[in-house]
C-alpha positions as a Markdown table, in Angstrom:
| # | Residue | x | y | z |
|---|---|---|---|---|
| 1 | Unk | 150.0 | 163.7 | 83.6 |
| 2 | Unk | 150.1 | 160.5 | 85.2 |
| 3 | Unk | 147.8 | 157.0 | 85.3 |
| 4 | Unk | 147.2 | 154.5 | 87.6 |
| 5 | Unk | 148.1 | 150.9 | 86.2 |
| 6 | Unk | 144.9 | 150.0 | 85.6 |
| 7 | Unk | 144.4 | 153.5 | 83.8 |
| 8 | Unk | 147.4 | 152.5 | 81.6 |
| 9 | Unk | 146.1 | 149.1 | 81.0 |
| 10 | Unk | 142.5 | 150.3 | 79.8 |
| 11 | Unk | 144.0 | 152.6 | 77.7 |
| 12 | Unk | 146.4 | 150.5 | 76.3 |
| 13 | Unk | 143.9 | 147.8 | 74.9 |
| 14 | Unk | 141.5 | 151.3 | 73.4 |
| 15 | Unk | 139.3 | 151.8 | 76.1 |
| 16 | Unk | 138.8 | 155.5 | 77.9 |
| 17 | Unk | 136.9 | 156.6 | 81.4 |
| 18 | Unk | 134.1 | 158.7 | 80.9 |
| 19 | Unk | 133.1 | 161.5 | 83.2 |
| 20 | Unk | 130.6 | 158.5 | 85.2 |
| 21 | Unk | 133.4 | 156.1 | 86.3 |
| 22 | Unk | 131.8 | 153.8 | 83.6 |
| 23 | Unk | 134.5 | 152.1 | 81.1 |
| 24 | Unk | 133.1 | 152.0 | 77.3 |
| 25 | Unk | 135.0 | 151.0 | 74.1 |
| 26 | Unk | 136.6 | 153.5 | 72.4 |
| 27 | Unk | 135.6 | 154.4 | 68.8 |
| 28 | Unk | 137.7 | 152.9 | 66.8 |
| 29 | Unk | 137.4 | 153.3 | 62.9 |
| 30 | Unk | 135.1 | 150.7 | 61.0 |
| 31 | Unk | 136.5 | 148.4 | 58.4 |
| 32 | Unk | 134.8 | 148.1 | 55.1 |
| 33 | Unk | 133.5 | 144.8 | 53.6 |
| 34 | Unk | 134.0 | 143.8 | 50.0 |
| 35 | Unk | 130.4 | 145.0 | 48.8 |
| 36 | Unk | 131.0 | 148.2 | 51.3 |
| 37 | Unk | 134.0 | 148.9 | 49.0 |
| 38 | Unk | 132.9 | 147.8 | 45.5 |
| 39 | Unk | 129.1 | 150.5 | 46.1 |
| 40 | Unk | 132.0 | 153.0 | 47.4 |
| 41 | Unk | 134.0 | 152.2 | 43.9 |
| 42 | Unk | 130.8 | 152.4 | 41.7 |
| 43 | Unk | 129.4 | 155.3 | 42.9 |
| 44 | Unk | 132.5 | 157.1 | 42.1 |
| 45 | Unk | 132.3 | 156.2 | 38.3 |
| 46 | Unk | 129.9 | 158.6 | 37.2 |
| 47 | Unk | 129.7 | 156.9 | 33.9 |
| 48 | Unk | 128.4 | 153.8 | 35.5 |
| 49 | Unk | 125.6 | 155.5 | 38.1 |
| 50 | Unk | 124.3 | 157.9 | 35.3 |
| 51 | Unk | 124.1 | 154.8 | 33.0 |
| 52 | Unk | 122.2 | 153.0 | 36.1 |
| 53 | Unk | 120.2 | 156.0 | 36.4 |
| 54 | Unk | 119.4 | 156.0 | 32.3 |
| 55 | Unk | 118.1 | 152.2 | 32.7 |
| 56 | Unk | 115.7 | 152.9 | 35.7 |
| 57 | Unk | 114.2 | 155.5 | 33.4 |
| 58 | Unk | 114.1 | 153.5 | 31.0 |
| 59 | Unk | 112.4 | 150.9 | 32.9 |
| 60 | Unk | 109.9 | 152.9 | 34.3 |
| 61 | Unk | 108.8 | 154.4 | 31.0 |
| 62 | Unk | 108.0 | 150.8 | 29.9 |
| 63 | Unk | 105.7 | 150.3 | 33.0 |
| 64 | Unk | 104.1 | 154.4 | 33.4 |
| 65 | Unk | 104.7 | 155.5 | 30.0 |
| 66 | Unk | 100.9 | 154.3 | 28.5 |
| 67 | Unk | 99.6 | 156.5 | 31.4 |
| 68 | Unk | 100.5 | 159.2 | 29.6 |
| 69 | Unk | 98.6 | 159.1 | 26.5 |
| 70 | Unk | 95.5 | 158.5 | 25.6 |
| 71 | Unk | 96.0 | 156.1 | 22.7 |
| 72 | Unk | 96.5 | 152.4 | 23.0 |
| 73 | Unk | 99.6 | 150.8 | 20.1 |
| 74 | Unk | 96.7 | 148.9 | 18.1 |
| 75 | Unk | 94.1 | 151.9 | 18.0 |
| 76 | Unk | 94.0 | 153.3 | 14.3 |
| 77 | Unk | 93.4 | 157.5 | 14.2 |
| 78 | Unk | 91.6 | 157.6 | 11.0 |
| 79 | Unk | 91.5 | 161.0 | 11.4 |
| 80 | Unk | 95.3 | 161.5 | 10.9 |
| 81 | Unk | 94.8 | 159.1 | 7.9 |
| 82 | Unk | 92.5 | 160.9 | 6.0 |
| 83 | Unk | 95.2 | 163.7 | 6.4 |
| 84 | Unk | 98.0 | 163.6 | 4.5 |
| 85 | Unk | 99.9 | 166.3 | 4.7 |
| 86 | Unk | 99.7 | 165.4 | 8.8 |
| 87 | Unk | 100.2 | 161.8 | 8.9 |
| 88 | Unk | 102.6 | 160.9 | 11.3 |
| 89 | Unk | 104.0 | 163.8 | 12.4 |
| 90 | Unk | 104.7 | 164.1 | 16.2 |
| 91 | Unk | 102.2 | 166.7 | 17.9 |
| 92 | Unk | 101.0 | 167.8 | 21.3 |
| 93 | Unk | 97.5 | 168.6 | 20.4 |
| 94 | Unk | 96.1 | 165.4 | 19.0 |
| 95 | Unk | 98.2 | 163.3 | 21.6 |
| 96 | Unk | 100.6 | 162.0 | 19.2 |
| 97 | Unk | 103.9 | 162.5 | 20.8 |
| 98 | Unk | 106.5 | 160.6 | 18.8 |
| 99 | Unk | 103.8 | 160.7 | 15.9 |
| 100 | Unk | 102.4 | 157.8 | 14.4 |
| 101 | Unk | 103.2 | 155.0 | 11.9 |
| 102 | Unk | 102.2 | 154.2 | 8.1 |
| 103 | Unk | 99.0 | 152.9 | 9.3 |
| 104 | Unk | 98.0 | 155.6 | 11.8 |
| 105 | Unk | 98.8 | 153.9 | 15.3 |
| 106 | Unk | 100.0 | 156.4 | 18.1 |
| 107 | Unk | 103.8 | 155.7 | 17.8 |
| 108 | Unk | 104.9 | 156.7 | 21.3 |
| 109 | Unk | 102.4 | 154.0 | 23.0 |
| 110 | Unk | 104.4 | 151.6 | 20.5 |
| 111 | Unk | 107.6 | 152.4 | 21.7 |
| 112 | Unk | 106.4 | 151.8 | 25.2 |
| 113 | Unk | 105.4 | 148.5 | 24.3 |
| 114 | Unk | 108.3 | 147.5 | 22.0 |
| 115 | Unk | 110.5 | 148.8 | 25.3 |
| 116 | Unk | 108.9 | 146.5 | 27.7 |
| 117 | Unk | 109.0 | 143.4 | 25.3 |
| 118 | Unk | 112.9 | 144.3 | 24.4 |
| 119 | Unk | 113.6 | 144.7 | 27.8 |
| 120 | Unk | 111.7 | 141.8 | 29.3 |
| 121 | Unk | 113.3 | 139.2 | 26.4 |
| 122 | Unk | 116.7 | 140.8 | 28.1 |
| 123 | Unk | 116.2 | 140.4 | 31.8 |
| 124 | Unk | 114.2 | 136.7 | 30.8 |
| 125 | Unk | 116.6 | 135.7 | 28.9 |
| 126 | Unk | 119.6 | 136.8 | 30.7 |
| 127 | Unk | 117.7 | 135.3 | 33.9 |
| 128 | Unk | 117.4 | 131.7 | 32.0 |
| 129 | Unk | 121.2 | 131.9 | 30.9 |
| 130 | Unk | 123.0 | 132.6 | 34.3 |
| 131 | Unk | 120.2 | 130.5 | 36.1 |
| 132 | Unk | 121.5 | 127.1 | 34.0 |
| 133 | Unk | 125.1 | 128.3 | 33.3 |
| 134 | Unk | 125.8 | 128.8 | 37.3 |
| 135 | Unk | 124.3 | 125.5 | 38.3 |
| 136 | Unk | 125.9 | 123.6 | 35.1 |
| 137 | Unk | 129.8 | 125.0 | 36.0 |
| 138 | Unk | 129.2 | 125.1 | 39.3 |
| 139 | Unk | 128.4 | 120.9 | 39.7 |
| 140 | Unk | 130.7 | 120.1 | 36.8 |
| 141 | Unk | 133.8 | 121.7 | 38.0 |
| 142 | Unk | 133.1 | 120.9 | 41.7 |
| 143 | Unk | 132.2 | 117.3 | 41.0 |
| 144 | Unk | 134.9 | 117.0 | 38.4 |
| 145 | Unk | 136.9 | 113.6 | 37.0 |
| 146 | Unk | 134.6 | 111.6 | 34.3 |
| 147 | Unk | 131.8 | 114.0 | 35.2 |
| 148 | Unk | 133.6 | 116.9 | 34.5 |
| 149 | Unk | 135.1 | 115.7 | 31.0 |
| 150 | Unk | 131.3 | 114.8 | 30.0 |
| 151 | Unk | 130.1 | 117.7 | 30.8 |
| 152 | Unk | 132.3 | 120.0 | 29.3 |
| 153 | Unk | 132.4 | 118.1 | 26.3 |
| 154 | Unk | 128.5 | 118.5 | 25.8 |
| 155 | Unk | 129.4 | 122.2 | 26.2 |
| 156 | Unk | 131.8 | 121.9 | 23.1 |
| 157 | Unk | 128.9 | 120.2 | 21.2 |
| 158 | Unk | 126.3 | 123.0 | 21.6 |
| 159 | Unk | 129.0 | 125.9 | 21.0 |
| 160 | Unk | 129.4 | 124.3 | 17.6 |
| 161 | Unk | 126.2 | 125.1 | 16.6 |
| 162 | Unk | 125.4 | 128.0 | 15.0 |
| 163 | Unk | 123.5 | 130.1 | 17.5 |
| 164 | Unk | 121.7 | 132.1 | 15.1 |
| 165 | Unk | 120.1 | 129.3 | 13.4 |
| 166 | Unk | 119.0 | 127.6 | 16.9 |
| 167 | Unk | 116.9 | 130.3 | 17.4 |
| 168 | Unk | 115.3 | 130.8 | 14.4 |
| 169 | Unk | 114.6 | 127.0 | 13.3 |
| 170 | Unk | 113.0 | 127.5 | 17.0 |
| 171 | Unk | 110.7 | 129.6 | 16.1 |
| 172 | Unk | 109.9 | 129.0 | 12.4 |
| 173 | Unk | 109.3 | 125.8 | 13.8 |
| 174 | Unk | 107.2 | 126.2 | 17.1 |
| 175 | Unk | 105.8 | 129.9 | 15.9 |
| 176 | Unk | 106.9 | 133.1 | 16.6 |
| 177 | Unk | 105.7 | 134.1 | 19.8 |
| 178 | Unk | 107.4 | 136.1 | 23.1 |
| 179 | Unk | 107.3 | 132.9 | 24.6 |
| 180 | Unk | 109.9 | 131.1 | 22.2 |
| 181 | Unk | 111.6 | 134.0 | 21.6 |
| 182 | Unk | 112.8 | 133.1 | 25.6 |
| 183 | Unk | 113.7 | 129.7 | 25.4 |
| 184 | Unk | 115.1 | 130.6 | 22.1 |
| 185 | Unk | 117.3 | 133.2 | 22.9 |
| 186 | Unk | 118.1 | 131.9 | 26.4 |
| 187 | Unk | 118.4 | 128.1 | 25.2 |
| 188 | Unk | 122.2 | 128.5 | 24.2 |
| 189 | Unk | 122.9 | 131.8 | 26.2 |
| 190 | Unk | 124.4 | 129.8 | 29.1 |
| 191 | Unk | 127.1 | 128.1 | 27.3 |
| 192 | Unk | 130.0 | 130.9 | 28.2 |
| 193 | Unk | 128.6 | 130.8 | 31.7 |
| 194 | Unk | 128.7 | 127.6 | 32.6 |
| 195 | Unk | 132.3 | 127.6 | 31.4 |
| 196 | Unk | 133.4 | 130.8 | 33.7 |
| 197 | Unk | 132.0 | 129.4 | 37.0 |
| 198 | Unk | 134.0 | 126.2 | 36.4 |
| 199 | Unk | 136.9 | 127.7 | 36.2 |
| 200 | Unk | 136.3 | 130.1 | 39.6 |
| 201 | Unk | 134.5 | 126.2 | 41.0 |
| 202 | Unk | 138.0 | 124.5 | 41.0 |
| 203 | Unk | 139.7 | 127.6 | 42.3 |
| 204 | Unk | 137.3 | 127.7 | 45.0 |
| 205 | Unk | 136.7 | 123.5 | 45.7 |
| 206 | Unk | 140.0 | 123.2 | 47.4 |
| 207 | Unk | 139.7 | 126.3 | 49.9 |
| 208 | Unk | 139.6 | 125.7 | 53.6 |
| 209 | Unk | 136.4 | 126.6 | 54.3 |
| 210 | Unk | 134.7 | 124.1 | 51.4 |
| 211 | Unk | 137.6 | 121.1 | 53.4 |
| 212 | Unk | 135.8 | 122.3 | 56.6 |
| 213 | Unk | 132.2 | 121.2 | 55.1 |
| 214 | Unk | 133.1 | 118.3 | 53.2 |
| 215 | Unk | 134.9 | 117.0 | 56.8 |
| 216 | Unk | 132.0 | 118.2 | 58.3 |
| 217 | Unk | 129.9 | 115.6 | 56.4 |
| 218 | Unk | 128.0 | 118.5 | 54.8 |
| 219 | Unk | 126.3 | 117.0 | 50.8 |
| 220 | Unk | 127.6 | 118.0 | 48.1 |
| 221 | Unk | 124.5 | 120.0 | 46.5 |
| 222 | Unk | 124.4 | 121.6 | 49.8 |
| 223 | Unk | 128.2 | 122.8 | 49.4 |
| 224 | Unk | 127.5 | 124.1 | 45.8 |
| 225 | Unk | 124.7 | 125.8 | 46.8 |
| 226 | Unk | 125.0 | 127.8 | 49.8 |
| 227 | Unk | 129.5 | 127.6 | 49.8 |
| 228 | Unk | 130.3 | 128.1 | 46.3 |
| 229 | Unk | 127.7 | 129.3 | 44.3 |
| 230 | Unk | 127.7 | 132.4 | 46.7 |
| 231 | Unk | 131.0 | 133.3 | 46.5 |
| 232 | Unk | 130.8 | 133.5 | 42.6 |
| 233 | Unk | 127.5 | 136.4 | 42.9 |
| 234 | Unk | 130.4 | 138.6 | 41.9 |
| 235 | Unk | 131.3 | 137.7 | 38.8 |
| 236 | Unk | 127.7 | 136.5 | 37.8 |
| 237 | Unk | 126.3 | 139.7 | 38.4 |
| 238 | Unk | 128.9 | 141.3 | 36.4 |
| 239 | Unk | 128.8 | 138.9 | 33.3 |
| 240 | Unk | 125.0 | 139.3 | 33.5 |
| 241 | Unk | 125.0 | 143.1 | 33.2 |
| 242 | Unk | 126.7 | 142.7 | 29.7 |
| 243 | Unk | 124.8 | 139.4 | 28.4 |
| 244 | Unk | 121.5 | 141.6 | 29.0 |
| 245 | Unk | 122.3 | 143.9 | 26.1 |
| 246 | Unk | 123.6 | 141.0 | 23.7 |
| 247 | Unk | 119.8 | 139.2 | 24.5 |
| 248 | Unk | 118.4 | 142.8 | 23.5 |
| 249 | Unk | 121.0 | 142.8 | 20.4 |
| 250 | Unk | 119.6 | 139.2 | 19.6 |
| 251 | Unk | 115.8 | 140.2 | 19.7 |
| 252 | Unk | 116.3 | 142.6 | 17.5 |
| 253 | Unk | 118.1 | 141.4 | 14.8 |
| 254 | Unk | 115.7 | 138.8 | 14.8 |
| 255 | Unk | 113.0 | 141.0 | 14.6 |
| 256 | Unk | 114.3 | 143.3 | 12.3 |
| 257 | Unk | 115.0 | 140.3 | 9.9 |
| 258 | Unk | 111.1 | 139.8 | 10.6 |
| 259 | Unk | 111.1 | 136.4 | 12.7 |
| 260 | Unk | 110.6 | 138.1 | 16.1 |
| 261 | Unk | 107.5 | 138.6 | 17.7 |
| 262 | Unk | 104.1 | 139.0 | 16.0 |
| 263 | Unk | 101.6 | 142.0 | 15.5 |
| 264 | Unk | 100.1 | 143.9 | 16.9 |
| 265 | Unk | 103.0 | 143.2 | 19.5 |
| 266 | Unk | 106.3 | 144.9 | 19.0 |
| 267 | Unk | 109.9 | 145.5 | 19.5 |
| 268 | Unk | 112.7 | 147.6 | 19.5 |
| 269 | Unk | 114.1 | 145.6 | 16.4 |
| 270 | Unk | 110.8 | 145.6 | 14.7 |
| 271 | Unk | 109.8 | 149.3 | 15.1 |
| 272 | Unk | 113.8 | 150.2 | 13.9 |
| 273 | Unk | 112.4 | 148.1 | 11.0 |
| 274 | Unk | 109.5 | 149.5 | 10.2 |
| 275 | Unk | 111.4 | 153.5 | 10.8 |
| 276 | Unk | 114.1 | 151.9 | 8.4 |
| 277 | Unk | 111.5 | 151.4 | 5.5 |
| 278 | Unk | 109.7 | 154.5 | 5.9 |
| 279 | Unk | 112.6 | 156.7 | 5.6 |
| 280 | Unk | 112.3 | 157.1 | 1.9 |
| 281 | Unk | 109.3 | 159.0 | 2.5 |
| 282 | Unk | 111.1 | 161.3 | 4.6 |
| 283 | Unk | 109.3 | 160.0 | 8.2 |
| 284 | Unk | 112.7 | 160.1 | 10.2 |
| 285 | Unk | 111.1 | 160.1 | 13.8 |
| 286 | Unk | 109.6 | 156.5 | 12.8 |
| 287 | Unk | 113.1 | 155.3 | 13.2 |
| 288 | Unk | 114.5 | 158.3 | 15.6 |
| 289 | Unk | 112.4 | 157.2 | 18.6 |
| 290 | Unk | 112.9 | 153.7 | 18.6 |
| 291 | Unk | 116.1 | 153.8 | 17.9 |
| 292 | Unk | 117.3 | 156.6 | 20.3 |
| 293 | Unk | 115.8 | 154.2 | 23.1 |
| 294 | Unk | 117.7 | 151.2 | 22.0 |
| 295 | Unk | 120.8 | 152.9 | 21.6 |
| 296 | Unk | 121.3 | 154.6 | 25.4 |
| 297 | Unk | 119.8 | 151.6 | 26.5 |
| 298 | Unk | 122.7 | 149.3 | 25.0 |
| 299 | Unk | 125.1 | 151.7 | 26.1 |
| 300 | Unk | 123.9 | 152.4 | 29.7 |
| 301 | Unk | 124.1 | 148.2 | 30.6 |
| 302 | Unk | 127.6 | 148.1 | 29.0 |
| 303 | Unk | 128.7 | 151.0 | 31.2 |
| 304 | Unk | 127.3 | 150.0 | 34.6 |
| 305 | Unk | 128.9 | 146.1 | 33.2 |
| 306 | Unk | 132.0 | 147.6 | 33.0 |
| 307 | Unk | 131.7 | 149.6 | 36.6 |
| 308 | Unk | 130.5 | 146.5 | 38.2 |
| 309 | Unk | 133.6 | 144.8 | 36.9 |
| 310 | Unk | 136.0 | 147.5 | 38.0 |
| 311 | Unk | 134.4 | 147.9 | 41.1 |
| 312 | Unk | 134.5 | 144.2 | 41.9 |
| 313 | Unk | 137.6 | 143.4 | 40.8 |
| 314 | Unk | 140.1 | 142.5 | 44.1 |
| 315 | Unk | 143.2 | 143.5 | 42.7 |
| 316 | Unk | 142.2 | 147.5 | 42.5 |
| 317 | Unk | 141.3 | 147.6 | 46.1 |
């Protein structure tokens, strides 16, 4: 079969003849960006997406779940207390799902409420930490020299510290409430942050297209924000996947030891508490419940951390 020259030529730089005389570009196979590739990656862990699948769960039981039952985690059922050979066992009939406590409140509205506080200390907290560590690397290791040195050196100071003690001089101090328990967990949090972006900020500061805006007479906080800062969402969202369930680990060992948040509010750490202490008398779903919902929770962030890192790393593409 042969072609004219001008058939050769449109064929030759991927363009066909249709049936119309009308020349139209010939489909050529797409090309995948980064984030195209990293969702392919990710969805092909099934460890990660069933672990991102156990979290929204999760999450949405700690919005719906007090729909679903008709007692509230302060209300006393004296009737179940005047019981004893019923108190605190889980039933269906009285609306009791996960049973109640030693002092008759509905232990499944509890959980829902020691799931959103948990989980809202996490996200806050985690939120707080990458907020101030991204800014803090990001301007010391871009800015560098004196600045840099200083810096970095008031980073040294505060990692000295015992981080456990920050927190709860905080809130012995100031009074235990959610509120501290943020600033508290998340006033330290940022430390190990702020020292990652530095080190991706002066692999990044010297790139052509950070030369091109500083020649370009672009500011400096303009460069940090919308140049470098955005080509480290990467790694942040990937260190912030894992420093969610260390905030969560945090909460509760604080409130376990008894220094987290006050009644009637609750936690995961204080409810695994209170289960803990109530096992001699042989009431296991106190601590069951609780602590089946901290434990897949804790393991479902560190498994879509560890996809998210896989997925975004460049050198398995």
């Amino acid at each position: 079969m042969r072609f004219s020259l001008a058939e050769r030529f449109s064929i030759f730089n991927g363009w066909r003849r249709t049936e119309k005389d009308a020349w139209t570009p010939q489909e050529l196979p797409a090309g995948r960006s980064l984030y195209a590739d990293a969702r392919r990656r990710f969805l092909r862990n099934k460890a990660a997406v069933c672990s991102l699948a156990v979290i929204l769960l999760v999450f949405i039981f700690s919005l719906v779940g007090q729909m679903i039952t008709p007692w509230s985690n302060e209300e006393i059922d004296w009737e179940i207390m005047g019981s004893v050979s019923d108190l605190g066992k889980p039933s269906l009939t009285n609306g009791h799902y996960f049973g109640t406590d030693d002092l008759g409140r509905d232990l499944y509205a509890r959980v829902v409420q020691g799931t959103r506080i948990s989980l809202m200390v996490g996200l806050v907290g985690t939120l707080i930490a990458v907020v101030v560590g991204t800014l803090y690397g990001a301007i010391s290791g871009y800015v560098g020299g004196r600045t840099d040195n200083i810096m970095m050196r008031i980073v040294d100071i505060l990692q000295s510290v015992p981080y456990m003690f920050v927190i709860i001089l905080l809130l012995v101090v100031f009074g235990r409430s959610v509120i501290m328990l943020f600033v508290g967990i998340g006033l330290l949090s940022w430390l190990d942050m702020s020292r990652i972006v530095r080190g991706q900020t002066l692999s990044l500061k010297n790139k052509e297209f950070v030369e091109a805006a500083r020649a370009s007479g672009v500011p400096s906080a303009v460069i940090i924000l919308r140049h470098i800062i955005p080509n480290l969402l990467g790694i942040v969202v990937v260190y912030a996947t894992l420093l969610v369930p260390n905030m969560i680990l945090t909460e509760s060992f604080i409130s376990f030891l008894g220094l987290g948040v006050q009644e009637p509010n609750t936690s995961w750490g204080a409810l695994i508490s209170e289960g803990a202490s109530s096992m001699q008398y042989g009431t296991l779903w106190q601590l069951f419940f609780p602590l089946f919902f901290f434990v897949i929770s804790l393991f479902s962030f560190f498994f879509v951390g560890d996809g998210l890192r896989d997925a975004l790393d460049p050198k398995d593409r």
